[in-house]
C-alpha positions in Angstrom: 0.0 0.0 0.0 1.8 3.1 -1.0 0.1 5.4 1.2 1.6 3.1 4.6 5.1 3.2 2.7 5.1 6.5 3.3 3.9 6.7 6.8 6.3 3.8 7.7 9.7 6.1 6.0 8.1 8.9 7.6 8.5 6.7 11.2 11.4 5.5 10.6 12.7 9.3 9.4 11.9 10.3 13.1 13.2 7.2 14.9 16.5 7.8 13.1 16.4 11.6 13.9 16.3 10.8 17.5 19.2 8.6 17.8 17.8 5.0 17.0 20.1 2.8 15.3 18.1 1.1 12.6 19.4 -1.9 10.1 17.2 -1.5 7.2 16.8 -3.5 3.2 15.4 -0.9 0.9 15.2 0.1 -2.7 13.8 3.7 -1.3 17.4 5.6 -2.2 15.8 8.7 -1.0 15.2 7.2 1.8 18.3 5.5 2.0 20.2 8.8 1.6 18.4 11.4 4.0 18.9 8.6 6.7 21.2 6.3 6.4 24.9 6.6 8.2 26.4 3.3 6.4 25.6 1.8 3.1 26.0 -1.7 2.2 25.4 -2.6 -1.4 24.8 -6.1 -2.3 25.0 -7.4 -5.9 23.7 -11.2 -6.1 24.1 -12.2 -2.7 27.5 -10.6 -2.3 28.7 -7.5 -0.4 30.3 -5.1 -3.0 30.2 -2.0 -1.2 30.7 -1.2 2.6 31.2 2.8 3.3 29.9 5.8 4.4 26.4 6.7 2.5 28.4 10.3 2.3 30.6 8.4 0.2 28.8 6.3 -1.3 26.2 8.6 -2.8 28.3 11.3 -3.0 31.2 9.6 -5.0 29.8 7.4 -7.1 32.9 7.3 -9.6 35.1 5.2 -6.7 32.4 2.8 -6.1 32.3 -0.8 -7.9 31.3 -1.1 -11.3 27.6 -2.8 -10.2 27.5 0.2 -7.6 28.4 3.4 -10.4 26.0 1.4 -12.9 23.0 1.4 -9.9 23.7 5.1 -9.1 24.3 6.0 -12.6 20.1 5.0 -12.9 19.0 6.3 -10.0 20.7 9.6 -9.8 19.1 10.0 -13.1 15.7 11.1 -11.7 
């Protein structure tokens, strides 16, 4: 239901805001960027990335090639 998707980020936006450490599996990147600390990027099972979300949203040209090709999409729109 996409109306409780967005209630639940909106939750989880204020949990994280007051200090609760979350571990969370998303394909929300907005999401993922405005809350997360730590990325881990998993490409068929396999960790491929493990690093800051600072750095791993903000430079996506030192990330893996599965991670630049992901990014490359979704920091299209």
């Amino acid at each position: 239901d996409p109306e409780m998707v967005g209630e639940v980020l909106d939750v989880m936006v204020q949990l994280a805001k007051e200090g609760m450490t979350m571990m969370c599996v998303t394909h929300e990147m907005g999401f993922a960027r405005k809350v997360s600390h730590r990325v881990i990027f998993m490409d068929q099972g396999r960790i491929v990335e493990d690093c800051p979300s600072a750095d791993f949203f903000g430079k996506p040209e030192e990330r893996s090639e599965r991670a630049k090709y992901f990014l490359g999409k979704i920091l299209q729109h």
